[in-house]
C-alpha positions as CSV (number, residue, x, y, z in Angstrom):
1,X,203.9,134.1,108.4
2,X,202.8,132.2,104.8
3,X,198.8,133.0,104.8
4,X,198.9,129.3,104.7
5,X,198.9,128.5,108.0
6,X,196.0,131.5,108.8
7,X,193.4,128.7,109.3
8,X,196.1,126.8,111.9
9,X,196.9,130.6,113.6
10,X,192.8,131.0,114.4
11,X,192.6,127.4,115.3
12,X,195.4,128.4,118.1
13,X,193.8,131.5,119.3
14,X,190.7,129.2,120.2
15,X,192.7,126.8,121.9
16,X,194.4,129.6,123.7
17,X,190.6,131.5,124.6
18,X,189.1,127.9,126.1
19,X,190.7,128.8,129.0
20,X,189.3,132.2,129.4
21,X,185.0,130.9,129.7
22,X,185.4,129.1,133.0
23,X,187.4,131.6,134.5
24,X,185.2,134.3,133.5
25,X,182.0,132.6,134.4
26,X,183.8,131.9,137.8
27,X,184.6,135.7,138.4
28,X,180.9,136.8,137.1
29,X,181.5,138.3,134.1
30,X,178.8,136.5,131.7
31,X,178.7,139.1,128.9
32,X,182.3,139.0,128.2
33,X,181.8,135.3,128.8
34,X,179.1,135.1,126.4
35,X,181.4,137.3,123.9
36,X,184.4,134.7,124.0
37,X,182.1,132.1,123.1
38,X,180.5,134.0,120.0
39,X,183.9,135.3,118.9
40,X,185.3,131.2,119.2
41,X,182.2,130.2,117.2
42,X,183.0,132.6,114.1
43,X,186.4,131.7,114.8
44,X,185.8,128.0,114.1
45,X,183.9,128.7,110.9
46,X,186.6,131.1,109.9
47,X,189.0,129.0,110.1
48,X,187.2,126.4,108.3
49,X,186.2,128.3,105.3
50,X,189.3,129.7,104.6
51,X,190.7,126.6,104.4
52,X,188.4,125.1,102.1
53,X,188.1,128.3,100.3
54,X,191.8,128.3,99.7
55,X,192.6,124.7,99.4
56,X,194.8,124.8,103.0
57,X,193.8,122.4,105.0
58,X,196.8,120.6,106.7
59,X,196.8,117.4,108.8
60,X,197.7,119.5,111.7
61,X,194.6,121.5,111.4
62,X,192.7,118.5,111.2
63,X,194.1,117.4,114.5
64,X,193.6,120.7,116.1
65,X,190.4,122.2,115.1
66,X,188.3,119.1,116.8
67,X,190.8,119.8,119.7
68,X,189.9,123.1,120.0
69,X,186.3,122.8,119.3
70,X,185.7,119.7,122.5
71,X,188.2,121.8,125.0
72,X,185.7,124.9,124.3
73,X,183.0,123.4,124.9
74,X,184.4,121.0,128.0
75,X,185.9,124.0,129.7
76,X,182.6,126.1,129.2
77,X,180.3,123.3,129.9
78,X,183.0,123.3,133.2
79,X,182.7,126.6,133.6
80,X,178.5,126.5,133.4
81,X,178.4,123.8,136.3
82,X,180.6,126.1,138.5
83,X,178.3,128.8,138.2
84,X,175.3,126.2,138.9
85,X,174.1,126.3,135.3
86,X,174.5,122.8,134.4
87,X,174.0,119.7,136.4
88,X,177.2,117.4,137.4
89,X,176.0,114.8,135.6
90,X,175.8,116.0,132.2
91,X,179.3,117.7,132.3
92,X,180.8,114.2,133.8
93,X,178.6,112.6,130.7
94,X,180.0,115.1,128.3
95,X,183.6,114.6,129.4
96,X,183.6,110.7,129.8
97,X,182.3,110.3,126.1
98,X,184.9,112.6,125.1
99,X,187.5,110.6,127.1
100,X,186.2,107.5,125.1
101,X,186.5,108.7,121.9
102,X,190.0,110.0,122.8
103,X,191.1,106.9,124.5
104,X,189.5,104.7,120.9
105,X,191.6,106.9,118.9
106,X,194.5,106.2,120.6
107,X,193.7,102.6,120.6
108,X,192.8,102.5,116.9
109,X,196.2,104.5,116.2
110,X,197.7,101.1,118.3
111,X,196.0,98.7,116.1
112,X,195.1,100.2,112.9
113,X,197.3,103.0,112.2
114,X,196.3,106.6,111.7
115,X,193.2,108.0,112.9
116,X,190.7,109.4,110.5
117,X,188.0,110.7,113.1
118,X,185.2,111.5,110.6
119,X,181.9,112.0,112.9
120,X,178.6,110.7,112.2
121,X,175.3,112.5,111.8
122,X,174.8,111.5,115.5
123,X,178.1,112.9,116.6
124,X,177.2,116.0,114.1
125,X,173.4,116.6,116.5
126,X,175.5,116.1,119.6
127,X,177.8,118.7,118.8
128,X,175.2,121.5,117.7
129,X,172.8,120.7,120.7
130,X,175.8,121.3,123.4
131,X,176.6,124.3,121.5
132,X,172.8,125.4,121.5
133,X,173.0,124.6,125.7
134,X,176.2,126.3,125.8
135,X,174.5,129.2,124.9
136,X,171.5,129.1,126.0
137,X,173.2,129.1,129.7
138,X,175.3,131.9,128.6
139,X,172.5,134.0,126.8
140,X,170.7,133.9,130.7
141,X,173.6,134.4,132.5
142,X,174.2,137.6,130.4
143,X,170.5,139.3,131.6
144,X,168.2,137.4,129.1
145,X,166.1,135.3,131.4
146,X,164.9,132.2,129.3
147,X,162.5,129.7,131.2
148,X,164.1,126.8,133.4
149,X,162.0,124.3,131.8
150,X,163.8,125.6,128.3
151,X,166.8,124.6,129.8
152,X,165.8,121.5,131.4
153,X,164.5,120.0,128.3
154,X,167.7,121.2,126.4
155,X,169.7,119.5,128.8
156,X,168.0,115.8,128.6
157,X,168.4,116.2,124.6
158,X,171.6,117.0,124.9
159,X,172.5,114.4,127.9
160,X,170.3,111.2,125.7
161,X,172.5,112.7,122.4
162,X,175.8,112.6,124.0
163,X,175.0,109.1,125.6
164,X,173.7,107.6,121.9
165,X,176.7,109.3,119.8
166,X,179.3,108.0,122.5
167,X,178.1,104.4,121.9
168,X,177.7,104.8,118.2
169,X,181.8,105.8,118.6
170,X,182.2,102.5,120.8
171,X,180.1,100.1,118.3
172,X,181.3,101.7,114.9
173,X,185.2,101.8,115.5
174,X,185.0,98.9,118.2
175,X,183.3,96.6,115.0
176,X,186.3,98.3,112.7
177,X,188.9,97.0,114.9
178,X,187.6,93.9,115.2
179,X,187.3,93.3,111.5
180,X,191.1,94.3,111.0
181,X,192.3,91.7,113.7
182,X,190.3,89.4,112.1
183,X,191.3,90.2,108.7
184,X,194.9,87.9,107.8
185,X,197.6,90.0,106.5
186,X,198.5,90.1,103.1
Protein backbone atom coordinates (compact mmCIF):
# COMPACT_ATOMS: atom_id res chain seq x y z
CA UNK A 1 0.00 0.00 0.00
CA UNK A 2 1.43 3.78 -1.07
CA UNK A 3 1.59 5.48 2.64
CA UNK A 4 -0.76 7.76 0.79
CA UNK A 5 -3.72 6.34 1.34
CA UNK A 6 -2.72 5.69 5.37
CA UNK A 7 -5.17 8.45 6.38
CA UNK A 8 -8.10 6.74 3.99
CA UNK A 9 -6.90 3.00 5.64
CA UNK A 10 -7.67 4.50 9.44
CA UNK A 11 -10.69 6.27 8.14
CA UNK A 12 -11.89 2.50 7.11
CA UNK A 13 -10.97 0.80 10.29
CA UNK A 14 -13.43 3.45 11.97
CA UNK A 15 -16.08 2.83 9.71
CA UNK A 16 -15.49 -0.85 10.19
CA UNK A 17 -15.39 -0.47 14.44
CA UNK A 18 -18.94 1.69 14.42
CA UNK A 19 -20.45 -1.36 14.35
CA UNK A 20 -18.71 -2.90 17.23
CA UNK A 21 -20.22 0.10 20.25
CA UNK A 22 -23.82 -0.97 20.03
CA UNK A 23 -23.25 -4.44 20.00
CA UNK A 24 -20.91 -4.25 22.85
CA UNK A 25 -23.04 -2.02 24.99
CA UNK A 26 -25.88 -4.49 24.08
CA UNK A 27 -23.85 -7.62 25.48
CA UNK A 28 -22.54 -5.47 28.68
CA UNK A 29 -19.18 -5.03 28.00
CA UNK A 30 -18.82 -0.98 28.69
CA UNK A 31 -15.00 -0.95 29.19
CA UNK A 32 -14.24 -2.46 25.99
CA UNK A 33 -17.08 -0.32 24.84
CA UNK A 34 -15.63 2.69 26.27
CA UNK A 35 -12.08 1.56 24.63
CA UNK A 36 -13.46 1.41 20.99
CA UNK A 37 -14.69 4.80 21.34
CA UNK A 38 -11.27 6.24 22.73
CA UNK A 39 -9.24 4.23 20.14
CA UNK A 40 -11.97 5.79 17.16
CA UNK A 41 -11.37 9.29 18.65
CA UNK A 42 -7.36 9.10 18.24
CA UNK A 43 -8.20 7.36 15.20
CA UNK A 44 -10.01 10.34 13.75
CA UNK A 45 -7.34 12.79 14.76
CA UNK A 46 -4.75 10.48 13.36
CA UNK A 47 -5.97 10.27 10.41
CA UNK A 48 -6.48 13.96 10.13
CA UNK A 49 -3.09 14.99 10.98
CA UNK A 50 -1.32 12.89 8.87
CA UNK A 51 -3.00 14.13 6.15
CA UNK A 52 -2.42 17.61 6.71
CA UNK A 53 0.94 16.78 7.99
CA UNK A 54 1.80 15.18 4.76
CA UNK A 55 -0.17 17.08 2.23
CA UNK A 56 -2.68 13.71 1.51
CA UNK A 57 -5.86 14.52 1.78
CA UNK A 58 -7.96 13.03 -1.09
CA UNK A 59 -11.57 13.79 -2.00
CA UNK A 60 -12.42 10.27 -0.91
CA UNK A 61 -11.21 10.99 2.59
CA UNK A 62 -13.11 13.94 2.60
CA UNK A 63 -16.27 12.00 1.86
CA UNK A 64 -15.42 9.32 4.31
CA UNK A 65 -14.06 10.76 7.47
CA UNK A 66 -17.52 12.88 8.17
CA UNK A 67 -19.05 9.39 7.29
CA UNK A 68 -17.20 7.66 9.65
CA UNK A 69 -17.29 10.22 12.30
CA UNK A 70 -21.74 10.59 12.27
CA UNK A 71 -22.02 6.53 11.91
CA UNK A 72 -19.79 6.42 15.26
CA UNK A 73 -21.56 8.46 16.92
CA UNK A 74 -25.24 7.34 15.55
CA UNK A 75 -24.51 3.80 16.19
CA UNK A 76 -23.07 4.57 19.80
CA UNK A 77 -25.66 7.19 20.62
CA UNK A 78 -27.93 3.80 19.31
CA UNK A 79 -26.19 1.69 21.31
CA UNK A 80 -26.46 4.19 24.68
CA UNK A 81 -30.46 4.19 24.31
CA UNK A 82 -30.44 0.40 24.16
CA UNK A 83 -28.77 0.15 27.31
CA UNK A 84 -31.26 2.98 28.75
CA UNK A 85 -28.50 5.66 28.78
CA UNK A 86 -30.04 8.01 26.46
CA UNK A 87 -33.57 9.08 25.93
CA UNK A 88 -35.48 8.06 22.50
CA UNK A 89 -35.91 11.37 21.74
CA UNK A 90 -32.56 12.74 21.51
CA UNK A 91 -31.19 9.76 19.43
CA UNK A 92 -34.37 10.11 16.97
CA UNK A 93 -33.29 14.11 17.08
CA UNK A 94 -29.66 13.19 16.41
CA UNK A 95 -30.47 10.87 13.51
CA UNK A 96 -33.28 12.97 11.82
CA UNK A 97 -30.78 16.08 11.60
CA UNK A 98 -28.36 13.84 10.23
CA UNK A 99 -30.85 12.52 7.72
CA UNK A 100 -31.43 16.26 6.73
CA UNK A 101 -28.21 17.10 6.15
CA UNK A 102 -27.78 13.97 4.15
CA UNK A 103 -30.91 14.23 2.19
CA UNK A 104 -29.66 18.50 1.47
CA UNK A 105 -26.54 17.21 0.21
CA UNK A 106 -28.05 15.05 -2.02
CA UNK A 107 -30.37 17.62 -3.06
CA UNK A 108 -27.66 20.29 -3.51
CA UNK A 109 -25.51 17.64 -5.53
CA UNK A 110 -29.10 17.63 -7.84
CA UNK A 111 -29.18 21.26 -8.19
CA UNK A 112 -25.88 22.70 -7.66
CA UNK A 113 -23.37 20.26 -8.31
CA UNK A 114 -20.71 18.91 -5.97
CA UNK A 115 -21.11 19.11 -2.34
CA UNK A 116 -18.57 20.99 -0.30
CA UNK A 117 -20.08 20.16 3.29
CA UNK A 118 -17.87 22.67 5.29
CA UNK A 119 -19.62 22.86 8.90
CA UNK A 120 -20.33 25.91 10.85
CA UNK A 121 -19.21 26.86 14.33
CA UNK A 122 -22.72 25.62 15.37
CA UNK A 123 -22.32 22.29 13.56
CA UNK A 124 -18.57 22.32 15.08
CA UNK A 125 -20.41 22.70 19.28
CA UNK A 126 -22.81 20.08 18.19
CA UNK A 127 -20.36 17.71 17.26
CA UNK A 128 -18.00 18.02 20.42
CA UNK A 129 -21.08 18.13 22.89
CA UNK A 130 -22.42 14.60 21.52
CA UNK A 131 -19.02 13.45 21.72
CA UNK A 132 -18.64 14.80 25.41
CA UNK A 133 -22.34 12.79 26.08
CA UNK A 134 -21.05 9.90 24.28
CA UNK A 135 -18.66 9.68 26.81
CA UNK A 136 -19.90 10.70 29.57
CA UNK A 137 -22.58 7.68 29.25
CA UNK A 138 -19.71 5.48 28.45
CA UNK A 139 -17.27 6.69 31.30
CA UNK A 140 -20.50 5.59 33.85
CA UNK A 141 -21.23 2.62 32.18
CA UNK A 142 -17.60 1.61 32.65
CA UNK A 143 -17.82 1.87 36.90
CA UNK A 144 -17.30 5.81 37.17
CA UNK A 145 -20.66 6.84 38.58
CA UNK A 146 -21.08 10.60 37.39
CA UNK A 147 -24.35 12.33 38.79
CA UNK A 148 -27.73 11.93 36.75
CA UNK A 149 -28.38 15.54 36.81
CA UNK A 150 -24.68 15.79 34.91
CA UNK A 151 -26.14 13.83 32.43
CA UNK A 152 -29.43 15.39 32.15
CA UNK A 153 -28.14 18.78 31.67
CA UNK A 154 -25.58 17.40 29.01
CA UNK A 155 -28.35 15.90 27.26
CA UNK A 156 -30.71 19.20 26.82
CA UNK A 157 -27.32 21.07 25.51
CA UNK A 158 -26.74 18.58 23.36
CA UNK A 159 -30.54 18.02 22.23
CA UNK A 160 -31.10 22.36 21.87
CA UNK A 161 -27.46 22.13 19.80
CA UNK A 162 -28.42 19.55 17.48
CA UNK A 163 -31.95 21.15 16.95
CA UNK A 164 -30.22 24.86 16.19
CA UNK A 165 -27.17 23.40 13.99
CA UNK A 166 -29.81 21.18 11.93
CA UNK A 167 -31.77 24.36 11.07
CA UNK A 168 -28.72 26.47 10.50
CA UNK A 169 -27.98 23.43 7.73
CA UNK A 170 -31.75 23.95 6.43
CA UNK A 171 -31.57 28.03 6.28
CA UNK A 172 -27.85 28.28 5.06
CA UNK A 173 -27.86 25.74 2.10
CA UNK A 174 -31.74 26.06 1.57
CA UNK A 175 -30.91 30.25 0.95
CA UNK A 176 -27.80 28.88 -1.35
CA UNK A 177 -30.04 26.96 -3.48
CA UNK A 178 -32.35 29.40 -3.78
CA UNK A 179 -29.99 32.01 -4.92
CA UNK A 180 -28.55 29.58 -7.67
CA UNK A 181 -32.17 28.96 -9.12
CA UNK A 182 -32.59 32.37 -9.01
CA UNK A 183 -29.42 33.30 -10.50
CA UNK A 184 -29.81 33.24 -14.83
CA UNK A 185 -27.19 31.25 -16.49
CA UNK A 186 -24.37 32.64 -18.10
Amino acid sequence: MNLRHLPNAITGLRLAMAPLLPWLLWVGHYRTALAVALVAGLSDLLDGFIAKRFGWQSRLGSLLDPIADKLMLGLAMLGLWLVAMLPAWLVGLVLVRDLVIVVGAAIWWRIVGPFDGQPSLLSKLNTLAQVGLVLLCLVELAGWPLPLQLRREVVIAVALLTFLSGLDYIIRYGVRVWRHKRTPPA
